[in-house]
Backbone as CSV, one residue per row, in Angstrom:
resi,resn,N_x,N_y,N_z,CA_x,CA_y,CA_z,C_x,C_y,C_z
1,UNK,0.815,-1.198,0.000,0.000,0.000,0.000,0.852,1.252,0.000
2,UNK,2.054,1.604,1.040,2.666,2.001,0.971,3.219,2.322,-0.506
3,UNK,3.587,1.455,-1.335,4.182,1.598,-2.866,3.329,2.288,-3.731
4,UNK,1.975,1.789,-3.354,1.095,2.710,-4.245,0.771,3.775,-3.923
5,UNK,0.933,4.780,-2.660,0.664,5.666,-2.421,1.741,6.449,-3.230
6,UNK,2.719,5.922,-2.922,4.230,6.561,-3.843,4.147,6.570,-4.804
7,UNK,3.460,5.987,-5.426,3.511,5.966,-7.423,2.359,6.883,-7.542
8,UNK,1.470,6.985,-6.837,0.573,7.878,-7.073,0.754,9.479,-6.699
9,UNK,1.822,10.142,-6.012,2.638,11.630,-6.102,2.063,11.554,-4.518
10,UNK,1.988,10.484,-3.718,1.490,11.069,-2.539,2.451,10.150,-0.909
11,UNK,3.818,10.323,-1.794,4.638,9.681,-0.463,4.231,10.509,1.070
12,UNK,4.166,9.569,2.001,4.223,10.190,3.280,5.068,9.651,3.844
13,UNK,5.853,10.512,4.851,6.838,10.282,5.602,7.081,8.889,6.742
14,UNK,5.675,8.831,6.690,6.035,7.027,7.051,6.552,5.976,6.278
15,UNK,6.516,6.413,5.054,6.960,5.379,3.786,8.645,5.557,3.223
16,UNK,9.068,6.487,3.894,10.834,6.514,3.992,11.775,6.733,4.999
17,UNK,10.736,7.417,6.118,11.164,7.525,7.363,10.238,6.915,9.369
18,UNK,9.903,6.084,8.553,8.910,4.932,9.284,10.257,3.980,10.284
19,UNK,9.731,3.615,11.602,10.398,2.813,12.142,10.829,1.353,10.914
20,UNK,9.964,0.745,10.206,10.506,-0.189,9.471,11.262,0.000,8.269
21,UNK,11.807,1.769,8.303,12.918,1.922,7.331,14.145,2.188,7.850
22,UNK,13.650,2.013,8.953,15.396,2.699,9.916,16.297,1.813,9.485
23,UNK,16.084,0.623,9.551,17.212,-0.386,9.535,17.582,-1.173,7.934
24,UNK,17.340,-0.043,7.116,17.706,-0.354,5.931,19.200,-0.174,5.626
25,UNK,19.858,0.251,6.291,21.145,0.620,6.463,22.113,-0.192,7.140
26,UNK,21.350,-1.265,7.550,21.938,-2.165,8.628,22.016,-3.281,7.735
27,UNK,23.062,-4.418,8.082,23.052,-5.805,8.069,23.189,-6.699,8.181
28,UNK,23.450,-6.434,9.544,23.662,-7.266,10.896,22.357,-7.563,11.472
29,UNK,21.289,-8.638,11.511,19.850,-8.682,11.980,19.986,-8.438,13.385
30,UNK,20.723,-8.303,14.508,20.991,-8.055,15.740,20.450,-6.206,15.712
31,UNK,21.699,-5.185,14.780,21.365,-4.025,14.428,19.997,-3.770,14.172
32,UNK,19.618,-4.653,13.047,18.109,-3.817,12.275,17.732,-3.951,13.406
33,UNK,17.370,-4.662,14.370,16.849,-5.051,15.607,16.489,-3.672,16.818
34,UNK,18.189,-3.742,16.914,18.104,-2.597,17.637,17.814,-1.004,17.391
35,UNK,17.941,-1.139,15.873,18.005,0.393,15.337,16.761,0.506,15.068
36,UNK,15.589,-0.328,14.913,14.029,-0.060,14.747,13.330,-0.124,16.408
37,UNK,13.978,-0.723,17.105,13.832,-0.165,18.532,14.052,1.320,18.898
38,UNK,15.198,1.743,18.375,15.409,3.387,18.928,15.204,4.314,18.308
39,UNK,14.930,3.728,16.610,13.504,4.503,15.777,12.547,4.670,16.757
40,UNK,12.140,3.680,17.235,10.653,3.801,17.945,10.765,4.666,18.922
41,UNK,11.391,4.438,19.611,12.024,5.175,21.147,11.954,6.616,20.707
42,UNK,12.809,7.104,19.525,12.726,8.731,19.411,11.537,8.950,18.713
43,UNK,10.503,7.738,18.436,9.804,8.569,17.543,7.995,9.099,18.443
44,UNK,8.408,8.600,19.575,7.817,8.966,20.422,6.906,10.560,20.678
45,UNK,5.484,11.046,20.415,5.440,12.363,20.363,6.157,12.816,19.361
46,UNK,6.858,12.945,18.653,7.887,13.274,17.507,7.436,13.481,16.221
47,UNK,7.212,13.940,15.295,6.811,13.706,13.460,8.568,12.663,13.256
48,UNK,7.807,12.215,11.827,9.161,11.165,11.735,9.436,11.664,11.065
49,UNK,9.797,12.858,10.368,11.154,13.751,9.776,12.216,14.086,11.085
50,UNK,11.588,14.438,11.513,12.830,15.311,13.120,13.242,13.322,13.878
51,UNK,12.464,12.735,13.707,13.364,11.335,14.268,14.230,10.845,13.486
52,UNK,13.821,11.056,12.314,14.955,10.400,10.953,15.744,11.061,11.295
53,UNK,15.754,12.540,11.015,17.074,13.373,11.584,18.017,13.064,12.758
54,UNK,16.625,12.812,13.689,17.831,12.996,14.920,18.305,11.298,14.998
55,UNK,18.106,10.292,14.296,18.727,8.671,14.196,20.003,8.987,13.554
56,UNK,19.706,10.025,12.355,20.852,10.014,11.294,22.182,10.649,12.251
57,UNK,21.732,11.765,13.435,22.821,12.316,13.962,23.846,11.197,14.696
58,UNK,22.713,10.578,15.027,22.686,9.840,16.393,23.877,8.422,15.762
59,UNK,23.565,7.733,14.181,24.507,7.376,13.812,25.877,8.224,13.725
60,UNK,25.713,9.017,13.326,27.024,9.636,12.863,27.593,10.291,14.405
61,UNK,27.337,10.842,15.380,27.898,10.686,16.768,28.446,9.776,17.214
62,UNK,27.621,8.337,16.903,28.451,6.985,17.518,29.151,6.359,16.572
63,UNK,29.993,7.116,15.092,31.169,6.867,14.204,30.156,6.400,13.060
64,UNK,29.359,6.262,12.756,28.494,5.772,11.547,27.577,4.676,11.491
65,UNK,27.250,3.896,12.783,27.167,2.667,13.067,26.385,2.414,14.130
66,UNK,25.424,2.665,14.504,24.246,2.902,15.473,24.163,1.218,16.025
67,UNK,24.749,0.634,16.780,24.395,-0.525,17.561,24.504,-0.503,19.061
68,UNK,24.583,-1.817,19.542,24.148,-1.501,21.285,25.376,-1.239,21.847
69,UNK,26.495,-1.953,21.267,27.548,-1.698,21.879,28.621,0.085,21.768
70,UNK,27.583,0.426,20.873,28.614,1.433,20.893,26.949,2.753,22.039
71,UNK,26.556,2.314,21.829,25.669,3.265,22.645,25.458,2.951,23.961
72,UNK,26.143,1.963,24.304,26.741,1.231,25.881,28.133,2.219,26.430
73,UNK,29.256,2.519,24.975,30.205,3.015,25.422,29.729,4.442,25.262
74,UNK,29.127,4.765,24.783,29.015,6.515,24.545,28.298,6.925,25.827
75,UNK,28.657,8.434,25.726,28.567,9.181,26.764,27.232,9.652,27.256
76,UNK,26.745,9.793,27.776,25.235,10.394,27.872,24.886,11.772,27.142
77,UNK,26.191,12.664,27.128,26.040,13.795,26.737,26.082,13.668,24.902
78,UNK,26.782,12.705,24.707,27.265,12.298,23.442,25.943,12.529,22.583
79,UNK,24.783,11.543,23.216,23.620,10.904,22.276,22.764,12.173,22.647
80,UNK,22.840,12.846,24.019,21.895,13.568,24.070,22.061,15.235,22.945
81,UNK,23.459,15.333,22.517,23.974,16.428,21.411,22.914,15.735,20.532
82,UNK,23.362,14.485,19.866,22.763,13.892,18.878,21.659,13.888,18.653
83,UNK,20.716,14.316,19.585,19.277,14.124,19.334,18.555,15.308,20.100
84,UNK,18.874,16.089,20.183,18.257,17.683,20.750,17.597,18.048,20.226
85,UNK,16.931,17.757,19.065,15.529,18.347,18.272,14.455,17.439,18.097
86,UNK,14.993,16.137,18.640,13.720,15.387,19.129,13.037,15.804,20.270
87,UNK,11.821,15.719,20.068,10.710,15.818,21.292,11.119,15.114,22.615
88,UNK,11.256,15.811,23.693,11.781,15.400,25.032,12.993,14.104,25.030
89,UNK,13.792,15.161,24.550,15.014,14.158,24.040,16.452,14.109,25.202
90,UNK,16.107,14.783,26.189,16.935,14.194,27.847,16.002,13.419,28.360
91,UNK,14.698,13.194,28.248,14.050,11.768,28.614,14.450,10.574,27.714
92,UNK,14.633,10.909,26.662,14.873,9.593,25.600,16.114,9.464,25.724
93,UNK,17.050,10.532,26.223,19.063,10.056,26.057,18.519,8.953,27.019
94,UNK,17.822,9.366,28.584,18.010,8.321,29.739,17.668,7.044,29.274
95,UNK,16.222,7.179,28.567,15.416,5.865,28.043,16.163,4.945,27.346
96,UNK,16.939,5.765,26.692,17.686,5.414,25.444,19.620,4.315,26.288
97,UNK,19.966,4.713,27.111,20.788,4.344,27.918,20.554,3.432,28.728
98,UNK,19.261,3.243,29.550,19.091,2.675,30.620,18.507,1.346,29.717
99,UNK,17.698,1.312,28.476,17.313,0.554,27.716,18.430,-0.630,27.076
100,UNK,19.366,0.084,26.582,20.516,-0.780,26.478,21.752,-1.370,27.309
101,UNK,21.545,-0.798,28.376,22.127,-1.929,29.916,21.484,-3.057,29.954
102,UNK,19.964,-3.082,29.932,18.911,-3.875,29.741,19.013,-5.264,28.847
103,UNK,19.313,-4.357,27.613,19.449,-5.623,26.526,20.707,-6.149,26.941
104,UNK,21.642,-5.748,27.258,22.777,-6.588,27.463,22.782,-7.511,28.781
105,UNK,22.115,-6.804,29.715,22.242,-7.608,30.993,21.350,-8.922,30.859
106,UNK,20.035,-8.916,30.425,18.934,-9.338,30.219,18.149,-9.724,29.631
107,UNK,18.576,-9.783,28.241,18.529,-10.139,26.692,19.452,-10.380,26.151
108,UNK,20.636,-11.215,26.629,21.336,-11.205,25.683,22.110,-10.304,24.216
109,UNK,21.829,-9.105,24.760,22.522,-8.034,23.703,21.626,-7.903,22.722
110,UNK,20.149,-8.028,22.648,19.595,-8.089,21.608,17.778,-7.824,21.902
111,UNK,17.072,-7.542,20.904,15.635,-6.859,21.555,15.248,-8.051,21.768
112,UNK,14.504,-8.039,22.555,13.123,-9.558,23.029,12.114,-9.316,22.223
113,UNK,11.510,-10.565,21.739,10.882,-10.839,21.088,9.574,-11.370,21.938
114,UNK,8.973,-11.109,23.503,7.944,-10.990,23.770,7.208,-9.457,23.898
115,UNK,5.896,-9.555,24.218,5.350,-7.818,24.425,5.519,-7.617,25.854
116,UNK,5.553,-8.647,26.962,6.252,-8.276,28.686,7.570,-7.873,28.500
117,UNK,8.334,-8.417,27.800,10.011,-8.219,27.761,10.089,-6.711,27.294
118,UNK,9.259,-6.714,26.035,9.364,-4.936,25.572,9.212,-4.467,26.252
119,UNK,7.684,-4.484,26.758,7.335,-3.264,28.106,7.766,-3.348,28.868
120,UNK,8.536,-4.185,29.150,9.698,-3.913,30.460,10.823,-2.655,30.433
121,UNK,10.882,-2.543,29.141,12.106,-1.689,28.992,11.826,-0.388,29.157
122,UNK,12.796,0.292,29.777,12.666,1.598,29.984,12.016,2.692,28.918
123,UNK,11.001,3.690,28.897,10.451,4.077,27.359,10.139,3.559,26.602
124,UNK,9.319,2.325,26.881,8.890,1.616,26.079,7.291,0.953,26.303
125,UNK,6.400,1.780,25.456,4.966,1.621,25.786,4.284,0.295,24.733
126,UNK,2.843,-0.086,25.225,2.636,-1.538,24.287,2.777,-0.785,23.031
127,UNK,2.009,0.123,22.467,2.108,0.679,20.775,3.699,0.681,20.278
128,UNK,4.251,0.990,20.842,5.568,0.595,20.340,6.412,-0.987,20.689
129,UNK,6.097,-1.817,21.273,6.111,-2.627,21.715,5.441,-3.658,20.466
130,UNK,4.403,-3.492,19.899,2.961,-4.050,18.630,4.148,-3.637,17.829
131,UNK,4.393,-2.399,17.462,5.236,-2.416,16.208,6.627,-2.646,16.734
132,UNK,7.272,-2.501,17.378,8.636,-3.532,17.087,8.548,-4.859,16.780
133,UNK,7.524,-4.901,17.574,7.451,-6.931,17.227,7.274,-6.801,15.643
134,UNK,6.438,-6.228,14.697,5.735,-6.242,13.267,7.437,-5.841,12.550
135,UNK,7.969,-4.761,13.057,9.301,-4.506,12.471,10.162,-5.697,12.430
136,UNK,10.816,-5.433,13.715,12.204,-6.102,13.762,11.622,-7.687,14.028
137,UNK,10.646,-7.891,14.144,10.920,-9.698,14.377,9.866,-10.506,13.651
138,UNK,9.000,-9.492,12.929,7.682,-10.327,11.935,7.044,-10.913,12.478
139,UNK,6.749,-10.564,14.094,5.701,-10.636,14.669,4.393,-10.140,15.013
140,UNK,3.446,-10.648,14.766,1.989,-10.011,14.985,1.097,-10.299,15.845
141,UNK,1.289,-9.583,16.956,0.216,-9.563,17.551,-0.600,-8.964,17.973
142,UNK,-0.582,-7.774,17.937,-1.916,-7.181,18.142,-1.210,-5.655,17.597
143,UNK,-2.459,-4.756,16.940,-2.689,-3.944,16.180,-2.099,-2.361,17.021
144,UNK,-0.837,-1.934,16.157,-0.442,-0.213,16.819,-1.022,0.376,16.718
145,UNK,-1.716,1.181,17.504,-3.075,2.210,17.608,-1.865,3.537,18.135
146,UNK,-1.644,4.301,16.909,-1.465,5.650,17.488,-2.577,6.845,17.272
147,UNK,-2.153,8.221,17.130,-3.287,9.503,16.873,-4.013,9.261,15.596
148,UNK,-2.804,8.906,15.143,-3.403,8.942,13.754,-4.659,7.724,13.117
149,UNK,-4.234,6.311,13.572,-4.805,5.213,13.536,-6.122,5.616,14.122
150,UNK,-6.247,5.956,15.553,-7.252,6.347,16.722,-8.251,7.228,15.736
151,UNK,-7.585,8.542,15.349,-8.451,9.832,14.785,-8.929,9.099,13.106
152,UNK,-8.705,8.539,12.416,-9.170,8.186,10.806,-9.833,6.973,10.870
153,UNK,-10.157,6.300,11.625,-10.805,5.082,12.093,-12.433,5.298,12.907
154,UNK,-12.246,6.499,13.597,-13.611,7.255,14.093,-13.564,8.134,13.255
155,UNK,-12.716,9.050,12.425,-13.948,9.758,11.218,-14.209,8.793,10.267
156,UNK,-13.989,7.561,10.277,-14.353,7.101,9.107,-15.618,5.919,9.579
157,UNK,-15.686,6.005,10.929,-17.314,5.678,11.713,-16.955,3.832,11.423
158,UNK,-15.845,3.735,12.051,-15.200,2.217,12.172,-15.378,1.633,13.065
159,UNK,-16.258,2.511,14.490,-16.224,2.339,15.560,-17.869,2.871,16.178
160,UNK,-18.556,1.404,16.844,-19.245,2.665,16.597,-20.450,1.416,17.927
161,UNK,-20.044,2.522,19.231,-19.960,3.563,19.374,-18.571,4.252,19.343
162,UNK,-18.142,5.434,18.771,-17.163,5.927,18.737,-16.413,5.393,19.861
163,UNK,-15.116,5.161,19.720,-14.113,4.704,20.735,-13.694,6.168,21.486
164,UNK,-12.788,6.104,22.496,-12.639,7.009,23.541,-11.319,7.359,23.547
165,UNK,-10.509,6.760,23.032,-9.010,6.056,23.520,-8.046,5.093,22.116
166,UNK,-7.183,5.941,22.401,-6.243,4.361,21.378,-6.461,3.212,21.641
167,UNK,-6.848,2.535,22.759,-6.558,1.497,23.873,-8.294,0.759,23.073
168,UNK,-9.107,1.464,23.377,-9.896,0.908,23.204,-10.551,0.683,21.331
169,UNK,-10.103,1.671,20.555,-9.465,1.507,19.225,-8.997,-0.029,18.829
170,UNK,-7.539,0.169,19.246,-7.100,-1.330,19.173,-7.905,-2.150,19.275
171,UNK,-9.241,-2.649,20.438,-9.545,-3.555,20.605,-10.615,-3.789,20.133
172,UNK,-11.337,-2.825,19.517,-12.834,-3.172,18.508,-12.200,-3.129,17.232
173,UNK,-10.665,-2.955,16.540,-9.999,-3.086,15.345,-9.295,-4.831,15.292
174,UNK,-9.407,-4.864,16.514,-8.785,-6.634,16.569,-9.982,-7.300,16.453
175,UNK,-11.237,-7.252,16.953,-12.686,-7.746,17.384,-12.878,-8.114,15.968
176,UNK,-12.608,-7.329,14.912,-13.340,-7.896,13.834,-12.130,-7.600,12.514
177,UNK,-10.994,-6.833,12.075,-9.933,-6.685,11.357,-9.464,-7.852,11.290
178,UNK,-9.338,-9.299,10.093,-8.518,-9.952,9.914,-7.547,-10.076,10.045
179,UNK,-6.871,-10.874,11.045,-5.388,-10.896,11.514,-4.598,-10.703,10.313
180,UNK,-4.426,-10.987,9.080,-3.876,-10.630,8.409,-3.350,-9.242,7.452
181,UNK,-4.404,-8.172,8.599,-4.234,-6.697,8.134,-3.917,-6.380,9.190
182,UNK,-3.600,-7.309,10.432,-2.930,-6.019,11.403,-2.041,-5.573,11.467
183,UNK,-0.821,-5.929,10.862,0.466,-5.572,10.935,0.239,-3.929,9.737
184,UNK,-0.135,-4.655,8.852,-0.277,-2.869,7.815,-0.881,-1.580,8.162
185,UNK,-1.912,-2.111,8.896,-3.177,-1.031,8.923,-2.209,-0.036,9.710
186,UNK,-1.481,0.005,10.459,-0.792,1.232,11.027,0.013,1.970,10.707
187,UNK,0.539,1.142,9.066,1.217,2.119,8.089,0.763,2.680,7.198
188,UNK,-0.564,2.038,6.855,-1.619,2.280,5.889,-2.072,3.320,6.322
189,UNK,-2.658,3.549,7.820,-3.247,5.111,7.929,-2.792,6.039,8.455
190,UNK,-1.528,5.924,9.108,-0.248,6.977,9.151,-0.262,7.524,8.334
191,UNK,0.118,6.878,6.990,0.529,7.565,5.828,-0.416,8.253,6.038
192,UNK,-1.904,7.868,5.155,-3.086,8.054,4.738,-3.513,10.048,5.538
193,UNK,-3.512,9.381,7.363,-3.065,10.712,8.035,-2.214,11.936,8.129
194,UNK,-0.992,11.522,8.104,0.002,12.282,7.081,-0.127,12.869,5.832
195,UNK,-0.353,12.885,4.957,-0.385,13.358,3.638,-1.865,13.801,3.086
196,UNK,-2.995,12.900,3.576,-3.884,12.988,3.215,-5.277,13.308,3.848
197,UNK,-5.396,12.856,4.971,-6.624,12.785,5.629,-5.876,13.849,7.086
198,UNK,-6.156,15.180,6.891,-4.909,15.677,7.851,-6.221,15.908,9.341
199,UNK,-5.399,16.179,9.951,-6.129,16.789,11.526,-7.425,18.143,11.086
200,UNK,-7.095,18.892,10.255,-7.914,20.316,10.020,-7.985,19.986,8.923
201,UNK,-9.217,20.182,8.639,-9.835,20.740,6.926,-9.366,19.151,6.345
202,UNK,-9.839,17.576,6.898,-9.682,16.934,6.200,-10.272,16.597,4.612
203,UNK,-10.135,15.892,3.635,-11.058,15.899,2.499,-12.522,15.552,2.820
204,UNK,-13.348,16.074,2.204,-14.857,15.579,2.588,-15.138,13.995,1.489
């Protein structure tokens, strides 16, 4: 879906700068791993132009090469230069630090592949937790409900009675959404939200 939005003049920034493009640069499956984890982590509150940015710094601070071990040795001040135009980005240096003690002490140097193990980690909520699993490990289990998912799903009367909450979104979108669209639908209407169906003056 993604591809066709692009051929049609209407890329959105989830479709080049989306947690499941971070780790196109990687190719070490340990890396893509971790680098679509701390996609997620900065992309927190954030638009994903200013997270792409601040990943791209954030490589090039830790020598070109964004993995756990070098963001184990770097400095706190190091990552937090690197990412100063992300949205509450001395909460995310900590998140971002205390997260990868974690994987090493406790994972084996590498993300977990349950949704308790994710949410265990420091800055790390279930919606991001749903999509790391869909990213880095091609796991599906239950559907990322962010603003955007939440807000184009009740104007489009998907819900009904209107839902209240992301939380509760998710769970009348699992109730009846074929498991086999849950992994997309949250890139499908990101985009869709992004580019097209905006917050003000959406299309009628």
């Amino acid at each position: 879906m993604a591809s066709r939005r692009c051929a049609r003049g209407f890329p959105a920034p989830v479709d080049t700068m989306g947690c499941d493009t971070a780790k196109w640069k990687d190719t070490d499956p340990r890396n893509k791993r971790f680098v679509t984890l701390i996609s997620l982590m900065l992309s927190s509150q954030t638009k994903d132009e200013v997270t792409d940015a601040a990943l791209g710094e954030l490589r090039s601070a830790l020598g070109g090469t964004l993995c756990l071990d070098a963001v184990l040795e770097a400095e706190e001040h190091l990552i937090a230069e690197a990412i100063n135009k992300d949205g509450f980005w001395r909460r995310k240096t900590q998140y971002i630090k205390q997260a990868a003690r974690r994987l090493r002490d406790d994972f084996d140097s590498d993300v977990p592949k349950t949704v308790d193990e994710l949410c265990s980690l420091p800055g790390v909520g279930p919606k991001m937790t749903f999509l790391c699993l869909h990213a880095a490990w091609d796991i599906n289990v239950c559907i990322g409900v962010d603003v955007h998912v939440d807000r184009i799903t009740n104007r489009l009367k998907w819900h009904k009675p209107p839902t209240k909450n992301p939380e509760e979104t998710r769970l009348n979108l699992q109730s009846w959404l074929p498991t086999e669209f849950h992994k997309e639908i949250n890139h499908l209407l990101v985009g869709f939200g992004q580019v097209i169906c905006l917050p003000v003056r959406p299309p009628m």
